[in-house]
C-alpha positions as CSV (number, residue, x, y, z in Angstrom):
1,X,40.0,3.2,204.0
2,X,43.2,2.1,202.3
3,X,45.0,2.6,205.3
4,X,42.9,0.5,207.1
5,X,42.5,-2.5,204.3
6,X,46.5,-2.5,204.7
7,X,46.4,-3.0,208.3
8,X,44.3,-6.0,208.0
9,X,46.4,-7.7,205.9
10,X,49.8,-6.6,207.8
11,X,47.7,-8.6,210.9
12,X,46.5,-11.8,208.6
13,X,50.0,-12.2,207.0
14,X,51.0,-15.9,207.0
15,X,54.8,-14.7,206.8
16,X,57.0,-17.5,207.6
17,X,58.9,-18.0,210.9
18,X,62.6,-18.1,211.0
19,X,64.3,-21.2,211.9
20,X,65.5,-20.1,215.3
21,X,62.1,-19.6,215.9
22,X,61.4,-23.7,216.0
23,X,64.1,-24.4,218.2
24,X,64.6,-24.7,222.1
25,X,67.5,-23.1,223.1
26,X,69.1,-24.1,226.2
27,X,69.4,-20.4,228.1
28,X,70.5,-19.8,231.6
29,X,68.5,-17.4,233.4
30,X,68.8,-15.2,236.2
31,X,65.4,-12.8,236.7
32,X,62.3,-15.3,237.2
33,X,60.3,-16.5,234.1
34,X,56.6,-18.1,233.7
35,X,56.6,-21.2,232.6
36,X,54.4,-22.8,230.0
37,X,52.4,-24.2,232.9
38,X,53.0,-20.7,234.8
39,X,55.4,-21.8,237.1
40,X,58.4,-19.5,237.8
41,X,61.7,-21.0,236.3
42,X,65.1,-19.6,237.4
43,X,68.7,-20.9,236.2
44,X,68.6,-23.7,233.1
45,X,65.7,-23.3,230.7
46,X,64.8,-24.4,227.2
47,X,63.3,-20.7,225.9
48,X,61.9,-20.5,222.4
49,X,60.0,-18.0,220.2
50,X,56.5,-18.5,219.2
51,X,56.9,-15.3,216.9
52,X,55.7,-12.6,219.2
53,X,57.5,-14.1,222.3
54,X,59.8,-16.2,224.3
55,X,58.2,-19.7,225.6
56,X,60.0,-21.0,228.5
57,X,60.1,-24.9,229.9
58,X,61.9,-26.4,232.8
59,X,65.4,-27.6,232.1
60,X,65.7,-31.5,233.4
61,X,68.3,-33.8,232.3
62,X,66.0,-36.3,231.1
63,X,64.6,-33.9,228.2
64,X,67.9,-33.2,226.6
């Protein structure tokens, strides 16, 4: 039972993210990624971490 109470509240933390975490980072890739929209991106992207994993978007010049 203890165990299990633990668990719960490992899973419900509200533990902070880091500050990478909030920012797009400009990443060149070169193995096919989804998309936010679930698109496949290849070569430029803005990737960021939404604390259990990597968000990509489409790198245009007009969103830098």
């Amino acid at each position: 039972m203890h165990a299990e109470s633990q668990e719960r509240l490992r899973i419900l933390s509200l533990s902070p993210k880091p500050a990478w975490a909030e920012v797009w980072h400009l990443r060149k890739i070169f193995i096919p990624r989804r998309s936010i929209t679930g698109r496949l991106l290849t070569g430029q992207v803005w990737r960021r971490h939404d604390g259990r994993r990597w968000i990509y978007k489409k790198f245009t010049a007009d969103n830098s």
